[in-house]
Structures are given as structure tokens and as C-alpha cells.
C-alpha positions as CSV (number, residue, x, y, z in Angstrom):
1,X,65.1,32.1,-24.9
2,X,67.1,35.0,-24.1
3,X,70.2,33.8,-25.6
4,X,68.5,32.6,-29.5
5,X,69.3,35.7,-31.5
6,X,66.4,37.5,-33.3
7,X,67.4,36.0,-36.9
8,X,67.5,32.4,-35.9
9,X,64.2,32.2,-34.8
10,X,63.0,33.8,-38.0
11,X,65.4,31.4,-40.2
12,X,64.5,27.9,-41.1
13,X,66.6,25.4,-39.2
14,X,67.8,22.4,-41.0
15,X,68.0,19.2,-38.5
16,X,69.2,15.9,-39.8
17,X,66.1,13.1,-39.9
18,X,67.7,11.0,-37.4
19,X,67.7,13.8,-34.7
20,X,63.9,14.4,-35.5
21,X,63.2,10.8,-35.9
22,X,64.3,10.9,-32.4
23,X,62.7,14.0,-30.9
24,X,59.5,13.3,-32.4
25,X,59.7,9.8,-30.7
26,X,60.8,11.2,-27.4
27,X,58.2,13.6,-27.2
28,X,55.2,11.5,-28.3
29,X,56.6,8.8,-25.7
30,X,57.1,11.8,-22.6
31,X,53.5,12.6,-23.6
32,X,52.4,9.5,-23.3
33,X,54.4,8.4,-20.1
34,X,52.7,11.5,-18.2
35,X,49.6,10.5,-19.4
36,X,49.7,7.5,-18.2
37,X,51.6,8.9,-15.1
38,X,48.7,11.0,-13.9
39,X,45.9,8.3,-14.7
40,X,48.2,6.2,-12.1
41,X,48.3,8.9,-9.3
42,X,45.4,10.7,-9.7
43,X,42.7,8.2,-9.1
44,X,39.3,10.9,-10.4
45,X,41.3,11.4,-13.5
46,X,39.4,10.7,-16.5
47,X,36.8,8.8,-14.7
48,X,33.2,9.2,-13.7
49,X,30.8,8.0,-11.7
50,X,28.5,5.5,-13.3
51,X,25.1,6.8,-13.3
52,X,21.8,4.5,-12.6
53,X,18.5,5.9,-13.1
54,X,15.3,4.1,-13.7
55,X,15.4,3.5,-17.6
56,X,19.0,2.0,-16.9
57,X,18.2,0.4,-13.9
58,X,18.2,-3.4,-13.7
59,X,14.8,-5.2,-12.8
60,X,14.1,-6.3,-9.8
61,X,14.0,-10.1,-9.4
62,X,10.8,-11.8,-9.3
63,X,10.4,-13.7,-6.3
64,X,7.9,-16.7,-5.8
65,X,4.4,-16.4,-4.4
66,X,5.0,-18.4,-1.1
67,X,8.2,-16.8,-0.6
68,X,8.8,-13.5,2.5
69,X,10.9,-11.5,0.0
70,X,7.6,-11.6,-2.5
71,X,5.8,-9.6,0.7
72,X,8.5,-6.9,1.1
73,X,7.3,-4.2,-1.0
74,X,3.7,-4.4,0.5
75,X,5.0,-3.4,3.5
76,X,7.7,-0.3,2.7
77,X,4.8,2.5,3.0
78,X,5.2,5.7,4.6
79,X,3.2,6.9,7.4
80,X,1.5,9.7,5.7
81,X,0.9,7.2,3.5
82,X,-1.0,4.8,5.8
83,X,-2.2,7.8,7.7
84,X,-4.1,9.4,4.5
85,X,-5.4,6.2,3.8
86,X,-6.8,5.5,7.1
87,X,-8.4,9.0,6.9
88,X,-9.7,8.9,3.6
89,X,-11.8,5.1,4.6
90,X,-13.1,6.5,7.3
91,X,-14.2,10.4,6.4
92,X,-15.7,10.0,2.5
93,X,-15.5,13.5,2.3
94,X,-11.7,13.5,2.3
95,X,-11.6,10.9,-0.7
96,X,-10.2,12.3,-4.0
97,X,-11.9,11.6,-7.0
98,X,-9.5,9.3,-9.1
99,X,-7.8,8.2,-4.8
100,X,-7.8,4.7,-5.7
101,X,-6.2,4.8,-9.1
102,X,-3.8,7.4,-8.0
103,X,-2.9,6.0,-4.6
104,X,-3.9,2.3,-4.0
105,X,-3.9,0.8,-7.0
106,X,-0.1,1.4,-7.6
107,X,1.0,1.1,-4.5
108,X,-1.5,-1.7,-2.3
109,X,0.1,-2.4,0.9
110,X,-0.6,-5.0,3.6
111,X,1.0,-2.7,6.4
112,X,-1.8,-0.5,7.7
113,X,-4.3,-3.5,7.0
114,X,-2.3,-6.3,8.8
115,X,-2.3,-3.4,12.2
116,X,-5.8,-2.3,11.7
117,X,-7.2,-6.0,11.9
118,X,-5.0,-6.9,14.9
119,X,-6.3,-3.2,16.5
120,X,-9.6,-4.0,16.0
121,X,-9.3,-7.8,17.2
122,X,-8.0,-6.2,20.7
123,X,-10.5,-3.7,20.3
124,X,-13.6,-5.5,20.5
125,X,-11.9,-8.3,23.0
126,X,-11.2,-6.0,25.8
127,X,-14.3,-3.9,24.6
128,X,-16.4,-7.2,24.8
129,X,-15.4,-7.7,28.0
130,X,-16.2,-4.7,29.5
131,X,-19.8,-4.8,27.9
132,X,-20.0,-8.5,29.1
133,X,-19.3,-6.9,33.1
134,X,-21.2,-3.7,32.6
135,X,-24.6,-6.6,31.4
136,X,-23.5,-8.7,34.7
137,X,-23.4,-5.7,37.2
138,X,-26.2,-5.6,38.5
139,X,-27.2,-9.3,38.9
140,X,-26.0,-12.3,41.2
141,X,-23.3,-13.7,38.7
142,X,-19.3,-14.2,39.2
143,X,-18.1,-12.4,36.1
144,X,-15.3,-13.9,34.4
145,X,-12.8,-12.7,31.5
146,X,-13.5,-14.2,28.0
147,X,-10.2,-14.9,26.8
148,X,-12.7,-17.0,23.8
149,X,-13.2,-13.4,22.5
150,X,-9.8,-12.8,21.1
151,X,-9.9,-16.0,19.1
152,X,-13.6,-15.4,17.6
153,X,-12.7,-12.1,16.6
154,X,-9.3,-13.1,15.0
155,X,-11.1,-15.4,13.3
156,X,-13.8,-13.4,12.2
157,X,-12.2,-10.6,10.9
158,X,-9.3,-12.5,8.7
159,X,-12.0,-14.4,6.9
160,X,-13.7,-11.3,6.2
161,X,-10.8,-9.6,5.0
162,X,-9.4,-12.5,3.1
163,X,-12.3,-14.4,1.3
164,X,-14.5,-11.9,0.8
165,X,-11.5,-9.4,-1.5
166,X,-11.3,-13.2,-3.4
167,X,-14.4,-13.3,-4.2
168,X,-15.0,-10.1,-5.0
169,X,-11.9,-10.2,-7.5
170,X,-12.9,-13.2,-8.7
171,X,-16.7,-11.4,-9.5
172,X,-15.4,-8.7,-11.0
173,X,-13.0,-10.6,-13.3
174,X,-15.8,-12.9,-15.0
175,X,-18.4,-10.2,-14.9
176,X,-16.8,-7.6,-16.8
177,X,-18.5,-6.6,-20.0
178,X,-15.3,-6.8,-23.0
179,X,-17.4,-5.6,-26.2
180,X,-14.1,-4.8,-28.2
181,X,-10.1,-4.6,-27.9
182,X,-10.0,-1.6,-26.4
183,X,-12.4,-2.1,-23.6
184,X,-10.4,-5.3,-23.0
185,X,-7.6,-3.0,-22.6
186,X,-9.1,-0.3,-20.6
187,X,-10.4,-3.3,-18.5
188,X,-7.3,-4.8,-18.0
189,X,-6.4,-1.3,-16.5
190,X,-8.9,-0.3,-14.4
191,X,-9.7,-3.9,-12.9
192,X,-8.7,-3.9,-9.4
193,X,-6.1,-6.1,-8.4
194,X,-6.2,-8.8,-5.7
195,X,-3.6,-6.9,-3.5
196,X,-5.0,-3.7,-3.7
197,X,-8.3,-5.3,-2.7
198,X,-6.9,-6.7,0.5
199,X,-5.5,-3.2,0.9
200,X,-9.0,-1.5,0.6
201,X,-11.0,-3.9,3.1
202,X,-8.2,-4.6,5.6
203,X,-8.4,0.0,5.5
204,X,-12.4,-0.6,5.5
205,X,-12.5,-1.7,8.8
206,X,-10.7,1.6,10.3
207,X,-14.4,2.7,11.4
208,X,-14.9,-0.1,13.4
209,X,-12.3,0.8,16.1
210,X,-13.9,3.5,17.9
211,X,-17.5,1.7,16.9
212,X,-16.2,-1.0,19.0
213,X,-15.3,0.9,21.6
214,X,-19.1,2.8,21.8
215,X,-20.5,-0.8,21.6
216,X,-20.3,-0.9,25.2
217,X,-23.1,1.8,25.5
218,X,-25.7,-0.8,26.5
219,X,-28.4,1.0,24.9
220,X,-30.3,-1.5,21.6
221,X,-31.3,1.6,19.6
222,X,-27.6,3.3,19.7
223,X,-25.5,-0.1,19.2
224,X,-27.7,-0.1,15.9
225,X,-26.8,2.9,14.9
226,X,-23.3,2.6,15.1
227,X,-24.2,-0.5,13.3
228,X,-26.2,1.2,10.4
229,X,-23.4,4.4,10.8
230,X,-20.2,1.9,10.4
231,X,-21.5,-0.3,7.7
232,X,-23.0,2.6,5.5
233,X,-19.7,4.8,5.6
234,X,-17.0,2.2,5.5
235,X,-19.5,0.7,2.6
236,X,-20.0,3.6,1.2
237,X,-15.9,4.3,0.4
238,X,-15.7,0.8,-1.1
239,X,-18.2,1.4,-3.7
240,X,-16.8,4.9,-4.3
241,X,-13.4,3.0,-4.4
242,X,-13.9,0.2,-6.6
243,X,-16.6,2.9,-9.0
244,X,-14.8,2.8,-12.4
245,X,-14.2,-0.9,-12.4
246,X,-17.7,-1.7,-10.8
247,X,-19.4,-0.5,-13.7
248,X,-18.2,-2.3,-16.0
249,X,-19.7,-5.1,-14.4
250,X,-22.9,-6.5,-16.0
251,X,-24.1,-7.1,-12.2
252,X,-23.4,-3.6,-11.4
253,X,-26.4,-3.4,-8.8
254,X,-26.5,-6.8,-7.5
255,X,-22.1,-7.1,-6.8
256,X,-22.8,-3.4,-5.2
257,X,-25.5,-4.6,-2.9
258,X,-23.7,-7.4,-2.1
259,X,-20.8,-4.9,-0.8
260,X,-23.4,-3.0,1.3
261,X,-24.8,-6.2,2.8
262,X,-21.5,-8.1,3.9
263,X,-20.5,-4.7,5.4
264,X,-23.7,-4.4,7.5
265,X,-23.5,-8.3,8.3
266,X,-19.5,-8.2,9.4
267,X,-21.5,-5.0,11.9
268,X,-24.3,-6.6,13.1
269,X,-21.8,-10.1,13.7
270,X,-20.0,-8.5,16.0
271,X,-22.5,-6.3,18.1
272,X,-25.2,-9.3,18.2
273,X,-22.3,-11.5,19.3
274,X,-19.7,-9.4,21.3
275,X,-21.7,-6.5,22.6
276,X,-26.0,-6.6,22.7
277,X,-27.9,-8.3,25.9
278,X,-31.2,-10.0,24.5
279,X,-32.7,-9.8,27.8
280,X,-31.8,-6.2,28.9
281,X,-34.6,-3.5,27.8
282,X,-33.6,-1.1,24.9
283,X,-34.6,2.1,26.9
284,X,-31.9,1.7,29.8
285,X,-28.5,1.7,30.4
């Protein structure tokens, strides 16, 4: 640049066409060769990171009833998850107002149900057992395990937690009042699902764990309290549960009273059967 005199930069130059013909095609092609030079070496140039977020997302496939991979997602729960639910069926005070339709109904899961019912089948075996030995102690018997118990409460406490949620789904489905289009909408909203009601009886029974456990107090009077105590609370959450979708039931009293009385039944079941002597008076121990 040094050696172009002032007045030649100032002057038009005058180049034949061939010679810019050949420039301009030499520089457009450099340009083009680096271009594609540095898209070859440099392997983040010009491109970015495809982004997926949930509009964008694809849909997860739908995967058939009877199949494990249809279970999956009932069982991906966090423990303060399954921890506040556990809480909030067994202490009613702890229960938000709108819990159900901000919590369970979303998100059911089978986790914490599935461990509760095999807690509380182990529960009120071994805690059968020991009531059976404590009622044989002071009499001329050879006490013997009752490995029966295991099996009766298994069975017991899955047909509870299965039929019962059917056929209360199946209540509140045909019982529903549907006056107009919107309340068959706001219906279709609020109505309970089938999984969620597994969810909320297999969490109902929470209360039952330690009850079983103070079954073994051989006292008549206090193994009906926890009776009354366990059904009425654990009861008592259901109803405040299932509220919203409950009254819009045209049986409002008679499907709640039902609740109440297969509760204190599913109680009484398993203190009359596991955990009460007939023949030992209700004022000792």
C-alpha cells in the first residue's frame, strides 16, 4: 500500500473485462472455497443444537393394557411424593383442599400402594401371631406359627383394594347427574379415574399399619377403638378425596355411607379374625 502513489488511488483505473471477468470469478469462488473450508474443519460452525421441548416433543407410544411397559409410569414417583401422600391419608389435617386434583389425579401411582399392601399383609401376619401366643400363654396349649395368616391377609387386602376402587368407579360413572354440556364436561374432568382410585385406597390403608401392630393389646374395648379410630380417619380422607366428584352423584349419601361402611368392615375383618379372643374377658389383658 505503501508503494500506490496518492493520485492513483484517487484516479479511476481502467481494467479490461476479461481481467475483471476473472477476478470477480476468482474471488467469489476463494469465498466460497473458505466457506466451505471452515464448515469442513470446524465442526460447531453454523450449526446448532436441536432443541426439544414439550410442544415439539413427540408423543409417547401407547402401549396395550396387559402389557409391563403400560405400568411404567405408575411407578416413576418420587419419595416426597409417596411420602406426602402417605402423610396426608393418614393425618386429615395435613390434606390440602384441591390435594387430589392437584396431586393424585394427574399423577396416580401404584408404587406406594403396591408396598403399603405388602407392609400391612406382613404386618398383621407376624402381628397375628404374636396376639395368637400372647391369647395361648397362660393356658395348656402347644402354640404353633400360622403361616395361613399371610395367605388370608393377602387375600384380603387385594380384593379390597381392587374390586372395591371398580366398583366404586363404576358407581360414580352411571350415577353422575349430566343436566347440560357443560356439566358433562366439567364431569368428564372431575370424575375420578380408575388408577387414581387404586392410588387412593391402596394409600387408605396406611393407618392400618401401626393399628395392626396395637391389635395385639388384648384388651375388647381398645381393639375397637382402633377399629372405630382407623376406619373413621382413613374414611374420612376418601370422602374428603373423592368430594367434588362425589356430589355430583344423585346417591351422594348412600355411595358415601357405603365408603364409611366397607372401611369399618375391611377393620373389624381383620381384628375379629386375626387379633380378638371371644372367650377372654374385655377388662384384662
Amino acid at each position: 500500500m505503501s508503494n500506490v502513489q496518492t493520485g492513483q488511488l484517487l484516479s479511476f483505473q481502467d481494467y479490461s473485462p476479461e481481467h475483471n471477468d476473472r477476478s470477480a470469478r476468482i474471488d467469489v469462488e476463494a469465498v466460497h472455497t473458505n466457506q466451505y473450508t471452515n464448515t469442513q474443519t470446524d465442526p460447531n460452525f453454523g450449526y446448532e443444537e436441536p432443541r426439544m421441548n414439550a410442544e415439539t416433543a413427540a408423543p409417547q407410544s401407547n402401549h396395550n393394557f396387559w402389557t409391563i411397559e403400560y405400568y411404567q409410569k405408575y411407578f416413576d414417583v418420587q419419595t416426597s411424593e409417596v411420602v406426602e401422600r402417605i402423610i396426608s391419608s393418614v393425618v386429615p389435617r395435613k390434606v390440602p383442599k384441591n390435594f387430589f386434583d392437584e396431586k393424585i389425579k394427574g399423577k396416580p401411582d401404584l408404587y406406594g400402594p403396591v408396598w403399603i399392601s405388602i407392609t400391612l399383609i406382613f404386618t398383621i401376619a407376624v402381628s397375628a401371631n404374636i396376639a395368637n401366643y400372647l391369647q395361648s400363654a397362660n393356658r395348656v396349649v402347644h402354640w404353633k406359627y400360622n403361616f395361613h395368616a399371610v395367605s388370608y391377609a393377602a387375600s384380603a387386602i387385594f380384593t379390597y383394594v381392587w374390586l372395591v376402587p371398580i366398583a366404586l368407579w363404576a358407581v360414580l360413572k352411571w350415577t353422575t347427574v349430566e343436566d347440560t354440556q357443560d356439566d358433562m364436561e366439567t364431569q368428564a374432568r372431575s370424575s375420578p379415574s380408575m388408577m387414581s382410585l387404586f392410588c387412593l385406597y391402596g394409600y387408605s390403608l396406611s393407618i392400618y399399619i401401626p393399628v395392626a401392630i396395637l391389635w395385639t393389646i388384648q384388651v375388647s374395648w381398645v381393639q375397637w377403638l382402633f377399629v372405630l379410630t382407623a376406619a373413621f380417619i382413613s374414611g374420612i380422607v376418601l370422602i374428603f378425596w373423592l368430594l367434588p366428584a362425589l356430589k355430583k352423584s344423585r346417591y351422594f349419601w348412600i355411595v358415601t355411607g357405603c365408603i364409611m361402611g366397607f372401611h369399618f368392615l375391611l377393620a373389624a375383618s381383620f381384628m375379629l379374625y386375626f387379633f380378638h379372643d371371644p372367650n377372654r374377658p374385655s377388662d384384662t389383658i
